[in-house]
ROMI-870353 format. One line per field, with one value per residue (C-alpha): x, y, z; residue in three letters; chain. Coordinates in steps of 0.2 Angstrom, whole numbers, plus 5000, padded with zeros to 4 digits. Each point is the difference from the previous one (the first is absolute). Layout:
% ROMI-870353
u: [X:...]
v: [Y:...]
w: [Z:...]
type: [ala:...]
mol: [A:...]
//
This chain:
% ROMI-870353
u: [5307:4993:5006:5017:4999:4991:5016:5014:4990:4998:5021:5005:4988:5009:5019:4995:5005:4989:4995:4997:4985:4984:4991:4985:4989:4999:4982:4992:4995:4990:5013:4997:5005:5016:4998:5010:5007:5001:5015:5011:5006:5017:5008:5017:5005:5018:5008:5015:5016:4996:5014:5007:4989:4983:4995:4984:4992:4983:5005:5004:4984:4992:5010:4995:4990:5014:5011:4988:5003:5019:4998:4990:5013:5012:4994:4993:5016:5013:4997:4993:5001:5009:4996:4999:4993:4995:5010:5014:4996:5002:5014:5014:5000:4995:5020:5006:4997:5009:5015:4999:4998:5017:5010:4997:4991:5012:5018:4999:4993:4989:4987:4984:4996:4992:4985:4999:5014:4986:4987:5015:5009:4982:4994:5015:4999:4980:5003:5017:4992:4988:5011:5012:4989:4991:5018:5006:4982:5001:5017:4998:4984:5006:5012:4987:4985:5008:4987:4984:5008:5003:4983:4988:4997:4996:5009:5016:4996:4989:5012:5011:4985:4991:5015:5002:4981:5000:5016:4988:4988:5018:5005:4983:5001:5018:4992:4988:5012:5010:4985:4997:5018:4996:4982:5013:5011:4985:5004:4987:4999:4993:4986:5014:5011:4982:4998:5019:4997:4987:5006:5020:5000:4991:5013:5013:4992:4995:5017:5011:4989:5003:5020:4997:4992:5011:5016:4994:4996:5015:5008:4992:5001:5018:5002:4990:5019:5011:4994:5015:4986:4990:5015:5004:4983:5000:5014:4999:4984:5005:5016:4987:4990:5016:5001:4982:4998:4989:5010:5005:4992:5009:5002:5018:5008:5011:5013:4992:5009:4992:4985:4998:5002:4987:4987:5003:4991:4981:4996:5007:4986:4988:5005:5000:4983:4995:5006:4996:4983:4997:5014:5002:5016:5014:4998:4987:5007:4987:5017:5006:4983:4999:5017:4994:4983:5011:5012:4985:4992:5016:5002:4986:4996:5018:4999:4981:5007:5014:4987:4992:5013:5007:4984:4998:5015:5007:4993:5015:5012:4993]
v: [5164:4990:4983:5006:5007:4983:4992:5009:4996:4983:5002:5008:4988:4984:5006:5003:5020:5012:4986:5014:5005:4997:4983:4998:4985:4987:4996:4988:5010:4991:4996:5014:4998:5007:5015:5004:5018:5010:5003:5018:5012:5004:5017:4995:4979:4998:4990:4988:5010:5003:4998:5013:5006:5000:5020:5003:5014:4994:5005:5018:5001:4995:5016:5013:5008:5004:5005:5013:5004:5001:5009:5013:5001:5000:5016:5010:4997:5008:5017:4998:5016:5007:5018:4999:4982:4994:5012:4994:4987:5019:5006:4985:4999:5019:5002:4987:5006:5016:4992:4988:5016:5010:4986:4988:5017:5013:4993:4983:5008:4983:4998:4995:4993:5018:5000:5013:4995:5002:4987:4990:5000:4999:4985:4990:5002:4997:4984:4997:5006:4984:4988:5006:5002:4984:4990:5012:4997:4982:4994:5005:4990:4987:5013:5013:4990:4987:5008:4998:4982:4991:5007:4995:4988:5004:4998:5008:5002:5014:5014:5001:4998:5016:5010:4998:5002:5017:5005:5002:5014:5008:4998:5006:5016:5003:4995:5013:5011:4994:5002:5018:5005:4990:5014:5017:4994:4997:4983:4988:4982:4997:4986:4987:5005:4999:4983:4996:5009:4989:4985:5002:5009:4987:4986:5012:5004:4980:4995:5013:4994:4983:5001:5012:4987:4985:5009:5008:4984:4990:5016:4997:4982:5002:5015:4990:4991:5014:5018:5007:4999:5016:5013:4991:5003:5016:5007:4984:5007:5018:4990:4992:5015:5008:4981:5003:5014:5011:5014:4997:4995:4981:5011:5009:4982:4997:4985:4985:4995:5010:4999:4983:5000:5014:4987:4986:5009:4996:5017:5008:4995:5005:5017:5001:4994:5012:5014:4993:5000:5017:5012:4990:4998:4986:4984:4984:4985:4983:4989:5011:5002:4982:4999:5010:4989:4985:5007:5006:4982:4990:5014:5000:4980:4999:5013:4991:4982:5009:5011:4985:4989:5013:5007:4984:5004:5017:5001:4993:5009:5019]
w: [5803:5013:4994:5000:5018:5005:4992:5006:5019:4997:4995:5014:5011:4992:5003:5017:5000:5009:5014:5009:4991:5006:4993:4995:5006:4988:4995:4988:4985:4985:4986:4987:4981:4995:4989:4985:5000:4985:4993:5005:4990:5005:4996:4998:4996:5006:4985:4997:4993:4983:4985:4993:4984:5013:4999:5008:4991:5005:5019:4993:4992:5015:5008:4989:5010:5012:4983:4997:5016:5000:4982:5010:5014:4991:4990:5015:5012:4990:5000:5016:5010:4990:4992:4981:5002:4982:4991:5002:4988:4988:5008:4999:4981:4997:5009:4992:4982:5007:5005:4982:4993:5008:4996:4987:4988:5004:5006:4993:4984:4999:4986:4999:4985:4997:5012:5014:5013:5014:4993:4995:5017:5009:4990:5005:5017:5001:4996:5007:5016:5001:4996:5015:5012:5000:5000:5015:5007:5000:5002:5019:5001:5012:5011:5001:5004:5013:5014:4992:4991:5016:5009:4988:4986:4979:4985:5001:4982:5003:5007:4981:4991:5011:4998:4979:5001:5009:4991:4983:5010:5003:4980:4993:5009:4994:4981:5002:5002:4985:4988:5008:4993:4985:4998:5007:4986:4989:4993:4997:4997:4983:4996:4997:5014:5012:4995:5005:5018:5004:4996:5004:5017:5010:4993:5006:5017:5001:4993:5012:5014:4998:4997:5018:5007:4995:5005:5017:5008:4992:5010:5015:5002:5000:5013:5012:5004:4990:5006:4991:4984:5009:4997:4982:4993:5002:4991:4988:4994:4996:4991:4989:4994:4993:4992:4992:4988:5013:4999:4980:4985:4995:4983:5009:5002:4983:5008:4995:5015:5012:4992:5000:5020:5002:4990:5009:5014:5003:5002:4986:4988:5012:5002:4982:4997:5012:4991:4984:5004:5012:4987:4984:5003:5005:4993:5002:4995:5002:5004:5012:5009:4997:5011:5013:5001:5002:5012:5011:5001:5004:5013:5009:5000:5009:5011:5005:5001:5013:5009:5003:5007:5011:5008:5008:5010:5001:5017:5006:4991:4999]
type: [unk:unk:unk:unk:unk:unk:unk:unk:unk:unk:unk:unk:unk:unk:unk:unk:unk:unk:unk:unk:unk:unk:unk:unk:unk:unk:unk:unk:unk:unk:unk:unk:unk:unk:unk:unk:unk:unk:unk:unk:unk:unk:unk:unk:unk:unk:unk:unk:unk:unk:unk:unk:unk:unk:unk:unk:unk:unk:unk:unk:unk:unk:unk:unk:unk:unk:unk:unk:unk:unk:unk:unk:unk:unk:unk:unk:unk:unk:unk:unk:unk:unk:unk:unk:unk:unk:unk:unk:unk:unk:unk:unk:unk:unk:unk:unk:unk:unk:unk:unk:unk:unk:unk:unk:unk:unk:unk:unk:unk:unk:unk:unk:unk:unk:unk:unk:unk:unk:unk:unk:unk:unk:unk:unk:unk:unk:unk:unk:unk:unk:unk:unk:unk:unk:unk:unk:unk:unk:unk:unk:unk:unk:unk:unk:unk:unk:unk:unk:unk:unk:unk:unk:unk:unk:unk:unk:unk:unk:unk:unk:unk:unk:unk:unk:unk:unk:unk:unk:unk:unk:unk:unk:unk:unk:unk:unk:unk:unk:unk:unk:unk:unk:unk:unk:unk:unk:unk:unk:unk:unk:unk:unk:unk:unk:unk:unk:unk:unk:unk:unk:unk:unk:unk:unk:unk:unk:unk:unk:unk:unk:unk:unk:unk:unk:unk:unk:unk:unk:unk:unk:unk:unk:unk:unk:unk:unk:unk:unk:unk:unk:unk:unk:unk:unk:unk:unk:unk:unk:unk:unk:unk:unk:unk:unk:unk:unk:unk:unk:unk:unk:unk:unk:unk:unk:unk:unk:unk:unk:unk:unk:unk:unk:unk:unk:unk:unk:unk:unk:unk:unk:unk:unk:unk:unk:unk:unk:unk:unk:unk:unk:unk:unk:unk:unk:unk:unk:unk:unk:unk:unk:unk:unk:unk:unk:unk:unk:unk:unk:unk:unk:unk:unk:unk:unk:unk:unk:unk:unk:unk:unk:unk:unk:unk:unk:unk:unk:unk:unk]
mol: [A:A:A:A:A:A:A:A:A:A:A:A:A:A:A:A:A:A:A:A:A:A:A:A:A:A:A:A:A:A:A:A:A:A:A:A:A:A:A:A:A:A:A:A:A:A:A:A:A:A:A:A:A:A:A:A:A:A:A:A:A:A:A:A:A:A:A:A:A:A:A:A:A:A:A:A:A:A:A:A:A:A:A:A:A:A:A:A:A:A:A:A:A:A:A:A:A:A:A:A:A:A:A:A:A:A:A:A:A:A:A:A:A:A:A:A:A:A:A:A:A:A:A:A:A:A:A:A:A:A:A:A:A:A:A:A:A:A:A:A:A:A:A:A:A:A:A:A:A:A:A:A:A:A:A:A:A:A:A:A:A:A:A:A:A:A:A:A:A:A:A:A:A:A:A:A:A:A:A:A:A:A:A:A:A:A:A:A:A:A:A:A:A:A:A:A:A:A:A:A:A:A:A:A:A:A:A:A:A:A:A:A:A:A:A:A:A:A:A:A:A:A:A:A:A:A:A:A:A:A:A:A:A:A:A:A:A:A:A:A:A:A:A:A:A:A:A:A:A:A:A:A:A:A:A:A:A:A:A:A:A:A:A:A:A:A:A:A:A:A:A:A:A:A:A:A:A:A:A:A:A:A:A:A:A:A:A:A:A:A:A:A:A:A:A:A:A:A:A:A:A:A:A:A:A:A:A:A:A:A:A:A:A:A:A:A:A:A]
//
């Protein structure tokens, strides 16, 4: 620290600035060896503009610290002062089923591939539930984090990532709730259907989160110039869980046509998996899932290479 003060003097001496500072006397000093300064470890290393396939996810590694921290934040702020606080996680899909359950069971006379409408309806939305709140989370990454963005430096990375990563505290308290209507309704999984459990719902939490994931930030790099995307992703979300058999089995759909539309959604495998693995009912098809699975990478490795270019210079747009 001293050399560089010594150096910026001897600067500012040498251009002549700051004559008005006293000068010290020159005296004749004994030449002393130049000494080699170890080398410093910088915190941040501005780099050249990198190409366009250059993701740092080393950087985000480096951050996790302060992704635990936003996971926690996350979390704890949104029930903040609020009066039921964590039960609300209970109370949105409890009211939901209800409603599922007045319309689609008794006016719409819907079936449900003969399980108990209430573990039907409320399967459906356990997982639906995650999947839409990590793309309504993160498609407003950019927009509603601007303050902290242009204060302070980290991966920008780390705000989408925190919000799918808290968003699966939310989901296994609602899947605890699932698997108590599963025991008030007193079905069990049997040793087969066990193994299935284990092994299918964290592909189908891992694969929702990632097509989440992929589709938010796409979404949000976009609304940093077009803010007309913040009122379309609302509705176009609850437009695509009718599109997704959520509030009916895929069973119901006899036009090939229609069909054939519904199954070229991503999410319509999940959702099936899901129940196919929790009720033993729906379908599970290894292509399908294998559809989704492609989807979801394509997805997310666009939405990263955009993220990427446009965190470097939404600053001046948002």
């Amino acid at each position: 620290m001293q050399e560089q003060v010594n150096k910026v003097k001897d600067d500012v001496e040498n251009t002549g600035i700051g004559s008005d500072f006293p000068q010290e006397k020159a005296t004749s000093t004994p030449s002393t060896p130049l000494t080699t300064s170890t080398p410093t470890e910088w915190d941040l290393e501005i780099k050249p503009q990198a190409h366009l396939l250059d993701i740092n996810l080393r950087e985000v590694w480096r951050y996790r610290d302060l992704l635990w921290m936003f996971v926690k934040r996350d979390f704890t702020a949104q029930y903040k002062q609020t009066i039921l606080g964590p039960l609300w996680h209970f109370i949105q899909p409890l009211f939901t089923t209800v409603v599922f359950l007045v319309v689609f069971t008794n006016i719409a006379k819907i079936s449900t591939d003969g399980v108990p409408p209430v573990l039907f309806y409320m399967s459906g939305i356990t997982i639906w539930n995650y999947f839409s709140s990590c793309l309504n989370a993160t498609s407003s990454t950019f927009v509603a984090n601007a303050g902290i963005f242009g204060k302070v430096y980290f991966p920008r990375l780390v705000i989408p990532l925190s919000t799918v990563m808290s968003n699966i505290v939310k989901f296994g308290i609602q899947f605890l709730l699932l698997l108590a209507a599963m025991l008030s309704y007193k079905i069990t999984t049997s040793t087969t259907s066990t193994i299935s459990v284990l092994i299918l719902i964290p592909a189908i939490i891992l694969i929702m989160a990632g097509l989440g994931l992929g589709l938010g930030i796409i979404i949000s790099s976009m609304t940093t110039k077009y803010r007309d995307l913040t009122v379309l992703i609302g509705f176009a979300v609850q437009l695509l869980m009718y599109a997704t058999p959520v509030v009916y089995p895929l069973s119901t759909i006899t036009s090939d046509k229609l069909r054939f539309w519904i199954t070229l959604n991503p999410l319509t495998p999940l959702v099936e998996a899901f129940r196919y693995a929790m009720l033993g009912v729906g379908s599970f098809d290894l292509a399908s899932f294998g559809y989704s699975i492609g989807f979801m990478v394509i997805t997310l490795f666009i939405g990263l290479l955009i993220f990427s270019k446009v965190e470097k210079t939404f600053m001046d747009t948002v």
